[in-house]
N, C-alpha and C positions, 0 to 999 in steps of 0.2 A: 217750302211753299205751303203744304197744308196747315202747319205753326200761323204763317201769315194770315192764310185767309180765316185761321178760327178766330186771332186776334180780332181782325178786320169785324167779323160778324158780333163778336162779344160789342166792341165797340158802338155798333149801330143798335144792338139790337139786344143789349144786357143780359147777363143771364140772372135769373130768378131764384136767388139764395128764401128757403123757408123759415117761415117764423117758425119756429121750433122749440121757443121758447120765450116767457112771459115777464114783467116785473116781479110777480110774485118768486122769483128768483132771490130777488134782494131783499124781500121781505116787505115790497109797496102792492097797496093797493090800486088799483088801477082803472080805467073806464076802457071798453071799446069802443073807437070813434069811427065813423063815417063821415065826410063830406065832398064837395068838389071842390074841383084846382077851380084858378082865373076862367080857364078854358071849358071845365063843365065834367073831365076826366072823374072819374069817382077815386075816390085816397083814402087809404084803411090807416089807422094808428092809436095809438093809446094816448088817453090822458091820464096823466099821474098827478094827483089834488096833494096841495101842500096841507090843505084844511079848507074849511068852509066860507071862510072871508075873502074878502078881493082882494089879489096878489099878485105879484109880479110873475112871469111865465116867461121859460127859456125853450124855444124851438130845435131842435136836431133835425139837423138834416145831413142825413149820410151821403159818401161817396160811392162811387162807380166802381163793380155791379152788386154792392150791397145792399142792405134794407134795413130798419130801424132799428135794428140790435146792433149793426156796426157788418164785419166784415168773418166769416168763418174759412179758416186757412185751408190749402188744399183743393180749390174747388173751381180754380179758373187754369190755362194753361200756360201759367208764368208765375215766378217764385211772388209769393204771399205770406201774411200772416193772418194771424186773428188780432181783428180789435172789436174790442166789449164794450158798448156805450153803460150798459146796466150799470155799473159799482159808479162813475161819475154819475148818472141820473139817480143815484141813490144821495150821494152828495150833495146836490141840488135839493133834492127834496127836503130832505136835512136842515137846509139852511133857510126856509120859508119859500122855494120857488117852488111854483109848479111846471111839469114837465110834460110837453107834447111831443110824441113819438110818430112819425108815420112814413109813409113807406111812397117815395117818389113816384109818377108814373112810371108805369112798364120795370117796376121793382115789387120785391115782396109779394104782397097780395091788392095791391093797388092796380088799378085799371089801366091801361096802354094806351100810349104816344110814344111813334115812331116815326124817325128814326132819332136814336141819344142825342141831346143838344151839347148839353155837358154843365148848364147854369142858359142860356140864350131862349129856349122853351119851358125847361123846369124851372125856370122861375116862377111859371103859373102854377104851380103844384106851392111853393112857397107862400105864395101870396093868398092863395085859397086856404091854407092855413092857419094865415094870420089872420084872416077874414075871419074863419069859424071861431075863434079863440075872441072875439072881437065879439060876439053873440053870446057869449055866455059871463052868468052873472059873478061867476067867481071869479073872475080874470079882470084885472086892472088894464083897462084896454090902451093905457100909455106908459106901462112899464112892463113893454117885450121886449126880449133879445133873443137872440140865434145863436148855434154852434153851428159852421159847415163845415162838415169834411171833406177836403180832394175835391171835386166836382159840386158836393155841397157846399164848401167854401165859396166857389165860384157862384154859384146858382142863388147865396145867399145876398152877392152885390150885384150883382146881374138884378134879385128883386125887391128889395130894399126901398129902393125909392117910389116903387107902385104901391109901399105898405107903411110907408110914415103915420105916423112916428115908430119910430124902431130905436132906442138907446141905445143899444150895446149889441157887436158882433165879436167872435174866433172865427175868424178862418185857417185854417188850418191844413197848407199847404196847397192854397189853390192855384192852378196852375194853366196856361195858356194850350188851348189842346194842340196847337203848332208844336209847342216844345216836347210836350210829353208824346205826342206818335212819334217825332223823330225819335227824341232819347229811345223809347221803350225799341220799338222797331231794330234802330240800330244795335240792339244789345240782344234784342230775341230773335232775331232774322237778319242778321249780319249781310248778308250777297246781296239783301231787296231792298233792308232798312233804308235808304235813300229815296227809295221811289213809293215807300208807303204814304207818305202826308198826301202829294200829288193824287197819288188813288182813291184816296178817302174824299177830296176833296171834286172829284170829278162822280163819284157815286153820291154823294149828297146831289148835287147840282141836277143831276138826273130825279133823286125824290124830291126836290123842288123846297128844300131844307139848308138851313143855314149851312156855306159852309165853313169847316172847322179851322181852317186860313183865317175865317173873320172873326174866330171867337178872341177877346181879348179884356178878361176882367177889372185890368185897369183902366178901363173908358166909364162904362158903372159906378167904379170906385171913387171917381174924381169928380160925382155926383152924389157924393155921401150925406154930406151938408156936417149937421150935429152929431150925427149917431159916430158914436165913440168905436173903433174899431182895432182889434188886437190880432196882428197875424201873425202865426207861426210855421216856420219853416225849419226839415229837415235837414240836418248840414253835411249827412251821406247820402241823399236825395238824389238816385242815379237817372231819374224821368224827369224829374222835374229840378230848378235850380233859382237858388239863391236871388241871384239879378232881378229875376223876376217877378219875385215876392215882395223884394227891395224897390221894385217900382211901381207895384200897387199901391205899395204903403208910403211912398213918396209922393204921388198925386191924393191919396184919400183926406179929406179936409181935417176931420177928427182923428189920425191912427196915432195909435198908441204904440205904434213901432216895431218890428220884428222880433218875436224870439226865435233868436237859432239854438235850435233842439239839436244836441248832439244823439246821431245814429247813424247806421253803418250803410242803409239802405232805405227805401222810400218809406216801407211800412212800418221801420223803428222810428220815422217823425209822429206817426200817429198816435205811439203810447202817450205822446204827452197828456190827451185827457186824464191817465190813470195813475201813470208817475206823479202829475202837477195838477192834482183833483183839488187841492188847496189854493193854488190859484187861478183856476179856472171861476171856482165860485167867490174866490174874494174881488175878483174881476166883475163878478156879476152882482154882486153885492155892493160894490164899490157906484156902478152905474146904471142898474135899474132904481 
């Protein structure tokens, strides 16, 4: 029972991995950004300049409960790994993009909105994003795309069409939060996992917040229009599953199709940024 409810509470209310560390890692130089989401939230991240001319720009947006460096293993109470965005954003940069980093509300060191939507509210944190990127004179303000992870995956079709034109998205492994409380649930809380979605979904109703029964990223997705979209799914993916990535990319008007990522578990689908950093940016090359 207390497994549950820590879940339960991560879930609502994220917990708060530190920036702890900078591009100057990879050897980039970097900007510190400040601006608001859609909503008016304040959102900390970095800009990483390919050069001084006007250029195409790839957005990151990380998963649930990470922050703009990706995800550091260990630190939630359910089997994790680390995933590194740094060496793909090094990648990028490499190849003439420029790179926005920053840190969702109520993650990192970005300002709070409660309670987690999962892409349904964070989308305003994306969109606010694109907007500031949209403001400044190096940035070619019709040739962005996005990377989403897990929940940024989501949050990235969920905001998409409030931020047209948008080229090119990865999503990468986003996933219906219906599916993933069950899966997760029933594997970490075995006697309750049944009755955790119901739960969740009558404690949102109470904060007067979507709830997570509604969230479904292929309704957004079937609202894509042009923007070219490539999703990728884990194919040990114990929370999340196949089908379902299959039918995002089955309604989305531009996808470029599924790749199934062989791994043993959810967080071995995420290496694909750093396994397949070559085609992540020949994707993005291809279509910004």
């Amino acid at each position: 029972m207390p497994k549950l409810f820590r879940l339960a509470s991560v879930m609502m209310s994220g917990l708060r991995q530190p920036v702890d560390r900078t591009p100057a890692e990879v050897g980039l130089d970097f900007e510190d950004v400040t601006f608001p989401s859609a909503d008016g939230v304040t959102l900390r991240g970095w800009f990483i300049p390919a050069g001084p001319d006007r250029a195409p720009t790839v957005v990151w947006v990380h998963g649930w409960p990470w922050n703009r460096l990706g995800n550091v293993g260990g630190r939630v109470p359910w089997p994790d790994r680390s995933v590194d965005h740094l060496p793909a954003t090094r990648a990028l940069h490499d190849a003439g993009f420029h790179v926005l980093m920053f840190d969702l509300a109520s993650h990192g060191e970005s300002g709070e909105r409660l309670p987690l939507t999962y892409g349904m509210r964070e989308k305003r944190d994306y969109v606010g994003a694109v907007r500031y990127l949209r403001t400044r004179a190096d940035v070619d303000p019709d040739r962005i795309g996005a990377i989403g992870m897990s929940a940024g995956g989501s949050t990235v079709l969920y905001g998409t069409a409030e931020c047209q034109p948008i080229r090119a998205l990865v999503a990468i492994q986003p996933t219906k939060v219906s599916i993933f409380s069950r899966n997760m649930a029933r594997s970490e809380a075995r006697p309750l996992g049944p009755l955790f979605a119901r739960m969740l979904d009558i404690v949102y109703w109470f904060r007067r917040a979507p709830v997570p029964s509604s969230h479904d990223p292929s309704v957004p997705a079937a609202g894509l229009g042009d923007t070219v979209v490539q999703y990728v799914q884990g194919t040990g993916d114990q929370w999340g599953e196949m089908s379902d990535v299959e039918h995002m990319s089955a309604v989305t008007p531009n996808s470029a199709g599924v790749i199934a990522y062989p791994s043993q578990e959810r967080y071995g689908g995420y290496q694909y940024i750093n396994t397949h950093t070559k085609d992540l940016v020949d994707f993005f090359a291809k279509h910004l």
